[in-house]
C-alpha positions in Angstrom: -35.6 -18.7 16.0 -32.3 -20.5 15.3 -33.7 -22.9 13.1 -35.3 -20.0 10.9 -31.8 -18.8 10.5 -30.8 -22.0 9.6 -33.2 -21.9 6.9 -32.9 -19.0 5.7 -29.2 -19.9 5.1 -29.4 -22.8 4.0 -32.1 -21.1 1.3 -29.7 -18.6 0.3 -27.1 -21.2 0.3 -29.0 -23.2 -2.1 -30.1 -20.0 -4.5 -26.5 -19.0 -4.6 -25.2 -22.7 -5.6 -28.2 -22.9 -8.2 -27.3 -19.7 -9.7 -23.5 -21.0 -9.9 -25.2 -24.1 -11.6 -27.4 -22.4 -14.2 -24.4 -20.1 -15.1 -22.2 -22.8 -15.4 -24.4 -25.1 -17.6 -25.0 -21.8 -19.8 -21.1 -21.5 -20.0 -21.1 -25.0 -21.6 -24.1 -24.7 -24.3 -22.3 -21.3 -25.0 -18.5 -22.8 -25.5 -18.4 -26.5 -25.6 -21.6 -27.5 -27.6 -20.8 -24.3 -30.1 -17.3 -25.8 -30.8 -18.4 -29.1 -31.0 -21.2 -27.8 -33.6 -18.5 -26.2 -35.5 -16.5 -29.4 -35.4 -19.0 -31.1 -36.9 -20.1 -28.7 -39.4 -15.9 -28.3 -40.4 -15.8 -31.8 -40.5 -18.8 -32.2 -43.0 -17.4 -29.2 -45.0 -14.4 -30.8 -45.7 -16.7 -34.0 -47.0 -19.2 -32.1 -48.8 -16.0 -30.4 -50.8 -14.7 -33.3 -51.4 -17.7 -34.6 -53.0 -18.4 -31.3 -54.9 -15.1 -31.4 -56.6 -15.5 -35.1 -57.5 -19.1 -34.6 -58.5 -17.2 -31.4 -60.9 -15.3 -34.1 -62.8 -18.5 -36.1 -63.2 -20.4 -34.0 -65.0 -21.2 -34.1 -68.9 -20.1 -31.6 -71.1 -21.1 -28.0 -71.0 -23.7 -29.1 -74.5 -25.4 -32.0 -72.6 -25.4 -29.7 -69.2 -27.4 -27.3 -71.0 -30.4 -29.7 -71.9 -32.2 -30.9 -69.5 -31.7 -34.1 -70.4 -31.8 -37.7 -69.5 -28.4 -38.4 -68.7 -28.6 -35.5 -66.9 -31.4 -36.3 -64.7 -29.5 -39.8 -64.4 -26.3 -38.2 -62.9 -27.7 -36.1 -60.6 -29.4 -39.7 -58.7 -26.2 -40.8 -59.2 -24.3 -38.5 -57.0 -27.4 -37.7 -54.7 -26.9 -41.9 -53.9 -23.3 -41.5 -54.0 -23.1 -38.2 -51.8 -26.3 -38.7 -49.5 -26.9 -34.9 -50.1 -28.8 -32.4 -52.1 -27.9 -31.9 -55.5 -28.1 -29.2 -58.2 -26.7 -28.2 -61.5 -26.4 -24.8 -62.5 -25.3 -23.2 -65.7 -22.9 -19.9 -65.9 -26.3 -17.9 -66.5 -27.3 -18.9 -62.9 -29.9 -20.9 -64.4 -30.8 -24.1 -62.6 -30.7 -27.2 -64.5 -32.0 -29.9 -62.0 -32.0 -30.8 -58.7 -32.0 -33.6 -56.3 -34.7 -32.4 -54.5 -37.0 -30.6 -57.0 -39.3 -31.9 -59.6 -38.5 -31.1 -63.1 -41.5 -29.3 -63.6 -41.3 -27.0 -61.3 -37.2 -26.1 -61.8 -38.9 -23.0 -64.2 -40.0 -21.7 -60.8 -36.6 -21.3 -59.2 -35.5 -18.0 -59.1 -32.2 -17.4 -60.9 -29.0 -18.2 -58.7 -25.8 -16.1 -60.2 -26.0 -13.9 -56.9 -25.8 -16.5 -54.5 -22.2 -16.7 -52.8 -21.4 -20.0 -53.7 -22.0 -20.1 -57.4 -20.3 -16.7 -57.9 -17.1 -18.3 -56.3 -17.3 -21.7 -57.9 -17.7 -19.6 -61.2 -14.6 -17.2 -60.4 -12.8 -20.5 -59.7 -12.4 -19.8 -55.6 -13.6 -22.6 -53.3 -17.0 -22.7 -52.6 -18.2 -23.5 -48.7 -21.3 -21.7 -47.5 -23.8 -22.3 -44.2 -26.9 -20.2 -45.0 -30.5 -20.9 -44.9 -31.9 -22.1 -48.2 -35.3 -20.0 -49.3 -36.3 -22.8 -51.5 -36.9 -25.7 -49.2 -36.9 -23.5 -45.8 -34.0 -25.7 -44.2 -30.4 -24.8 -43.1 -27.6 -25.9 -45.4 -24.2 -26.3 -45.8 -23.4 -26.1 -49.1 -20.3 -26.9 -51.7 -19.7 -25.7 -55.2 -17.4 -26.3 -57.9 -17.1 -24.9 -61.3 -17.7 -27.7 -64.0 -14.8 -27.4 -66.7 -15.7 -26.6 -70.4 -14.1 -25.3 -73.5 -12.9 -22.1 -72.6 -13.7 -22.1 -69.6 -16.6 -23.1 -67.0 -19.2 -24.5 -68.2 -21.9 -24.6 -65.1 -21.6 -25.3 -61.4 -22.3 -28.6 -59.3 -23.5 -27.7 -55.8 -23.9 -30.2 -53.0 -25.8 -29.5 -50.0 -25.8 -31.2 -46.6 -28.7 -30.4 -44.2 -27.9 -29.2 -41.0 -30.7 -31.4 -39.4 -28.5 -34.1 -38.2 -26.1 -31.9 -36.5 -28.5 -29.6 -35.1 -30.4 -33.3 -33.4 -27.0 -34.1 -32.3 -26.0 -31.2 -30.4 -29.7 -30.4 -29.2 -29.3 -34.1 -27.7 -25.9 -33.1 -26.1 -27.5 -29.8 -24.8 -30.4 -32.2 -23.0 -27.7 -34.4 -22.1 -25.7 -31.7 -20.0 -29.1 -30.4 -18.6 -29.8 -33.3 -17.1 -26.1 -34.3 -16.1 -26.3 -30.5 -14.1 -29.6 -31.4 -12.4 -28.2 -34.4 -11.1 -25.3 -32.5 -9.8 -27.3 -29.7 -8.7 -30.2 -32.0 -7.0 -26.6 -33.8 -5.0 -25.2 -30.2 -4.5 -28.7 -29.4 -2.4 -29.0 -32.4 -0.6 -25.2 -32.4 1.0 -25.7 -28.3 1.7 -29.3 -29.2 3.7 -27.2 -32.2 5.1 -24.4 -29.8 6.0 -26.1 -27.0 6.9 -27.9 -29.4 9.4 -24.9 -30.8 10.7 -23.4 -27.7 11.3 -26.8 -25.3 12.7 -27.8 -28.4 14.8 -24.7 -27.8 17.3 -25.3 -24.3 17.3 -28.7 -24.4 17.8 -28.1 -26.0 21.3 -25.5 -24.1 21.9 -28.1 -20.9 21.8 -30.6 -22.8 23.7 -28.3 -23.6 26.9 -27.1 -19.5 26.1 -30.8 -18.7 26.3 -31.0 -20.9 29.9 -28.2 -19.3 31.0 -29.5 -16.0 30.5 -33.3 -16.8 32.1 -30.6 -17.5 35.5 -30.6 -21.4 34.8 -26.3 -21.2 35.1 -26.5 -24.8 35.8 -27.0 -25.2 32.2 -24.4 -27.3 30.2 -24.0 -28.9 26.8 -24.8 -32.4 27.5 -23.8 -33.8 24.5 -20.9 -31.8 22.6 -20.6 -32.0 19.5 -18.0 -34.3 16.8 -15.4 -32.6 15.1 -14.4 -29.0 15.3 -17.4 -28.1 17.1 -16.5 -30.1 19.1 -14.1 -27.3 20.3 -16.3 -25.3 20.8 -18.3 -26.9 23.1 -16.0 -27.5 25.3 -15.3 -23.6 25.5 -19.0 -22.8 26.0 -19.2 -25.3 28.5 -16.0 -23.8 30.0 -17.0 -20.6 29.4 -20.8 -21.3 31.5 -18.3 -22.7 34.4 -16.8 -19.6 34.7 -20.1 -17.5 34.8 -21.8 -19.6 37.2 -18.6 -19.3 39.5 -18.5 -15.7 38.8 -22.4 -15.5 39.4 -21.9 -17.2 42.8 -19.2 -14.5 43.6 -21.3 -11.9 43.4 -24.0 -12.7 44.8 -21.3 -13.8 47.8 -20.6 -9.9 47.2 -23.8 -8.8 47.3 -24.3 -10.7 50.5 -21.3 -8.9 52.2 -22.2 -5.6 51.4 -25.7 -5.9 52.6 -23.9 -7.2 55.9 -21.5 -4.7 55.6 -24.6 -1.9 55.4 -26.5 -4.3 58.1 -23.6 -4.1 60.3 -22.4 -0.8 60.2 -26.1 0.6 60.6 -26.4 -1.3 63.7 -22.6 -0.2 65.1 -23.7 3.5 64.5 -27.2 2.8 66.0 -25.8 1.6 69.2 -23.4 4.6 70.5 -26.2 6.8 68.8 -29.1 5.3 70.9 -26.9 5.9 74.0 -25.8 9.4 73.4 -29.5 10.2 72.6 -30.8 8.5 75.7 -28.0 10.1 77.9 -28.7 13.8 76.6 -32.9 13.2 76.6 -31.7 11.8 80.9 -29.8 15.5 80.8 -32.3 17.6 79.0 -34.9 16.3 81.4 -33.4 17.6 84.8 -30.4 15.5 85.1 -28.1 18.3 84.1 -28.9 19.8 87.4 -28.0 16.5 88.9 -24.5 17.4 90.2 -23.8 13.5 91.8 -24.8 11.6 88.4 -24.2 14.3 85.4 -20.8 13.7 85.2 -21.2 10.1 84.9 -23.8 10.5 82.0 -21.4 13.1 80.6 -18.7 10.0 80.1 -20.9 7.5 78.7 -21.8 10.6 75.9 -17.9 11.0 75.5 -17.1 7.2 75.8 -19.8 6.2 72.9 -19.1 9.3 70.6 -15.4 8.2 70.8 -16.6 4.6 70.0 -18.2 6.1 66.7 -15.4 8.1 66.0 -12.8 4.8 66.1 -15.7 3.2 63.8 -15.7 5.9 61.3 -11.8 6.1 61.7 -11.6 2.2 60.9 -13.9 2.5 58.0 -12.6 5.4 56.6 -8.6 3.3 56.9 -10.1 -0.2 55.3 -12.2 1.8 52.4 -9.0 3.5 51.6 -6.9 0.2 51.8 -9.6 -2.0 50.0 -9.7 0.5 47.5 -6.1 1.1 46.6 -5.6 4.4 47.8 -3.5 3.7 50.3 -0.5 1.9 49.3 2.4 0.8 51.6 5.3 3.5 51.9 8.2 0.9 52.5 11.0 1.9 54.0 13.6 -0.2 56.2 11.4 -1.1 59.2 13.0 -2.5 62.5 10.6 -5.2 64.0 12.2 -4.7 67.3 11.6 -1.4 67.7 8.0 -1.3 66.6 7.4 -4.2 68.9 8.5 -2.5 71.6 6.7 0.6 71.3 3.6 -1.1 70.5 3.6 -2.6 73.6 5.0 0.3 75.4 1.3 1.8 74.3 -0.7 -0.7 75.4 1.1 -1.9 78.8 -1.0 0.0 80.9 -4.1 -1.5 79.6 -2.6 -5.0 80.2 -1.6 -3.5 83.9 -5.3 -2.9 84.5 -6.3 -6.2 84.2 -2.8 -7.5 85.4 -1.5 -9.7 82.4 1.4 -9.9 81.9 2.8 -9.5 78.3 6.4 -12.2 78.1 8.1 -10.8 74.3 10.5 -13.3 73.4 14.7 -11.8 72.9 14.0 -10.3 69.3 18.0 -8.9 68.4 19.6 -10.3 65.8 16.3 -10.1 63.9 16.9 -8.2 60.1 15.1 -4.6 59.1 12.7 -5.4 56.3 11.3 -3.3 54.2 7.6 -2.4 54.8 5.4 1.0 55.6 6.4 1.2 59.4 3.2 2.8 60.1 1.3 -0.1 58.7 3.1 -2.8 60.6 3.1 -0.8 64.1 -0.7 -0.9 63.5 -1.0 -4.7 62.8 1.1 -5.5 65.7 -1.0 -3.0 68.0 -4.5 -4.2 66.9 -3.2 -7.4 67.3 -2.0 -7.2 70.8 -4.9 -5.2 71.9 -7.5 -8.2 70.7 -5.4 -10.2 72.9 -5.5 -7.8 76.1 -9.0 -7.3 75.4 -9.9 -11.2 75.4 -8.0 -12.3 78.0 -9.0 -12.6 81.4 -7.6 -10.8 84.5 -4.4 -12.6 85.3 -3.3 -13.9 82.6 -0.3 -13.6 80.4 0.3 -12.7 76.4 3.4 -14.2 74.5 5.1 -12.3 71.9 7.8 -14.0 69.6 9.5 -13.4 66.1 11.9 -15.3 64.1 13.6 -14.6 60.8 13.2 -17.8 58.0 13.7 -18.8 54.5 13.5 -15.2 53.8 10.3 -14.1 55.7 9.7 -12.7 59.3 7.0 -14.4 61.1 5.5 -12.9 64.1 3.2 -14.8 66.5 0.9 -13.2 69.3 -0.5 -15.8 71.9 -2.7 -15.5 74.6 -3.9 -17.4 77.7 -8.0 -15.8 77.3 -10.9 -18.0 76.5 -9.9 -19.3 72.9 -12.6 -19.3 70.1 -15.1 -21.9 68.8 -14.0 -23.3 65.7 -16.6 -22.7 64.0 -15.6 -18.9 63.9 -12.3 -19.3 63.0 -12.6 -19.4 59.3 -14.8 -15.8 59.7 -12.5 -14.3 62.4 -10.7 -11.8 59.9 -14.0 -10.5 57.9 -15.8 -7.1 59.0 -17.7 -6.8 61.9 -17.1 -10.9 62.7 -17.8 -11.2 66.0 -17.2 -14.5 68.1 -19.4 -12.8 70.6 -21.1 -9.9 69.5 -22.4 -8.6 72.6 -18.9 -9.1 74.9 -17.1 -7.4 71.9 -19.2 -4.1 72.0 -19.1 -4.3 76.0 -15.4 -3.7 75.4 -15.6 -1.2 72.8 -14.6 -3.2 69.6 -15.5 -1.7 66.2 -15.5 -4.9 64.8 -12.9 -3.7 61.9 -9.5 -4.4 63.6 -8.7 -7.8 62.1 -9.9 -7.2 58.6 -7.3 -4.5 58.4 -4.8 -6.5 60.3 -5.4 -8.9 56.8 -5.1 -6.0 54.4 -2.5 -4.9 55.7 -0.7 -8.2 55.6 -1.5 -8.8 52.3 -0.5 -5.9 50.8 3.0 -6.2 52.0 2.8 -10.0 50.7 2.4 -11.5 53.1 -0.3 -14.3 55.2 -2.0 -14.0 58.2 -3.5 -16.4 60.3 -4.9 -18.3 63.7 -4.9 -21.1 65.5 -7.1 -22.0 68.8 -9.2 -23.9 70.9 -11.9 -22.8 73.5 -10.6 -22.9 77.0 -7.1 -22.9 75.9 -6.4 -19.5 74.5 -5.0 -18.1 70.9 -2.3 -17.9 68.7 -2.5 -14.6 65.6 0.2 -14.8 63.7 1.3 -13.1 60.3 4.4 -13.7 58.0 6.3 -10.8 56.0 9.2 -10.9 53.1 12.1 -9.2 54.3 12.6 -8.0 51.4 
């Protein structure tokens, strides 16, 4: 397809550039050959009036001119040798006498010649300079005529005429030599635009081929060879340009893979509290309601796994709103101490059930800093209650804070069963799950360190972890204070 287009351009190309051509070589038959025509035919003007005026002075006397006689005949070879033009002798009548190029016999056969513009002005005594085609021998001449002097006044006219052969061969040889100077030109015009237009379509016509791989999927496909000079430039962009699809290709289809996760995931989270509230009510519809020892126990699990949906559709509902930008921080000036303390003043009675004991570090002196409180407490909290929830009965939870280089970093450590490294990179996405099935037997939604990051990172801030299996972990997150 490209190299059609190429074609066609360089076909148009070519038309326009021969139509420039023709006009151009048109322009100089029209100006420069007609003024050097007229050059030549002033310049022989001038001659021929010379020679007619000299030819005047040559002539017998008005008697003699009258006869058609011998001398007569005699001095019109005379000047026709001497002139190397046509001459004639005519009387004041208009009557011609002789002439160079007619016989003597037939000289009665010329029509008379008073009206014709030259003889009238050589016989008024203005100069005589006419270009006109002659009836009598069918050729274009430029003739000259002077009055011959007599006794009271003129006594005939002398006129000398040059063919216009010799310039017309002269300028129909220039006009053949300017044809053939502007084919040459225009035969080199079209070969450098086919060379060009090659030169330049040949780039471009890979540059739609890899286009046309990249948009078949292929968004490996590169420019292999770039091309010289300010194409060149071009590319280099393309190529660039191709990068950045294929890397932006790769993202979404990373995207695509995360949502149908996300959907995967949240489908199963739902279908596991729903299968056991379903199960649970089908026990009760059956006759278990009227089971007084075990109702009540099957009337928990209904309450404990339609609260485990409700904290899923809470968590949801909270990262949707965050991811989407709905919910922006409120920052005011937040006191780390004091939402440390009252996070943990929340959860202490879940760490007393399982008897760890939670060691917080002296945080006074630390500065306020400005953040959405609300957002904080619930980083810390979901923080510490990963912690509680993943370490064993016994054990003990570290809490410490310290104020640096103009950030607050806050560090939650624990002495549980630590985490594979292979999991660490994942640990913060949605639904992640070192081990899925211990996480739902505690009644995790899967969601709590995802917004942990969100939350971080709106306020600026990093988050991050550090463990090993057997020896417990370390969440930490950093803020600006300011």
């Amino acid at each position: 397809m490209f190299g059609w287009i190429s074609s066609k351009f360089s076909r148009k190309l070519s038309f326009a550039i021969a139509l420039v051509f023709v006009s151009a070589m048109l322009l100089a038959d029209f100006l420069v050959i007609r003024v050097l025509q007229n050059q030549l035919i002033a310049e022989l003007a001038g001659n021929i009036k010379s020679q007619a005026a000299v030819a005047a002075l040559s002539a017998e006397s008005p008697v003699t001119l009258s006869k058609k006689t011998i001398a007569s005949r005699n001095l019109i070879s005379r000047l026709r040798q001497a002139c190397d033009c046509r001459v004639t002798f005519i009387d004041t009548r208009g009557v011609v006498i002789g002439d160079s190029e007619i016989s003597e016999e037939s000289l009665d056969k010329i029509e008379n010649h008073k009206n014709r513009p030259e003889i009238k002005a050589a016989l008024e005594g203005r100069p005589a300079l006419v270009n006109r085609h002659s009836e009598t021998t069918g050729q274009d001449y430029l003739y000259a005529a002077s009055s011959i002097a007599g006794r009271g006044g003129a006594a005939g006219v002398v006129r000398l005429a040059l063919p216009l052969t010799q310039i017309h061969v002269k300028t129909a040889r220039l006009r053949r030599a300017v044809a053939l100077v502007f084919l040459l030109v225009l035969g080199v015009s079209l070969l450098c635009v086919f060379w060009l237009s090659r030169s330049f379509f040949n780039p471009l016509s890979e540059i739609v081929a890899v286009a046309q791989q990249l948009a078949d999927g292929q968004y490996g496909a590169r420019l292999r060879r770039l091309p010289k000079d300010d194409m060149r430039q071009l590319g280099i962009a393309f190529n660039g340009l191709a990068d950045k699809i294929e890397q932006d290709i790769k993202r979404l289809s990373g995207l695509e893979e995360v949502r149908k996760d996300f959907v995967a995931n949240v489908s199963h989270e739902l279908r596991t509290p729903l299968t056991a509230i379903k199960a649970f009510a089908e026990t009760l519809r059956l006759g278990a309601l009227d089971d007084v020892k075990n109702r009540g126990e099957f009337i928990a699990e209904i309450e404990k796994n339609a609260d485990r949906m409700n904290r899923l559709v809470d968590d949801l509902l909270e990262l949707s709103a965050m991811e989407s930008g709905r919910r922006r921080p409120v920052k005011e000036p937040v006191s780390f101490m004091k939402v440390a303390a009252e996070s943990v003043a929340g959860l202490k009675p879940l760490a007393e059930k399982k008897r760890i004991v939670i060691k917080m570090e002296p945080l006074h002196g630390l500065p306020e800093f400005s953040a959405d409180r609300n957002q904080i407490k619930q980083v810390f909290a979901n923080i510490l209650d990963n912690a509680i929830k993943y370490t064993g009965g016994n054990g003990t939870i570290y809490i410490g804070a310290a104020a640096k280089d103009g950030r607050l970093t806050v560090s939650i450590g624990d002495t549980g069963e630590g985490i594979a490294p292979e999991h660490l990179p994942r640990i913060f996405e949605r639904f992640y799950r070192a081990d899925k099935a211990r996480s739902r037997e505690i009644g995790g939604t899967g969601l709590g360190l995802a917004i942990v990051k969100h939350i971080v990172e709106a306020h600026g801030g990093a988050v991050g972890v550090e463990s090993k299996p057997g020896q417990g972990s370390r969440f930490f997150f950093s803020l600006p204070l300011t």
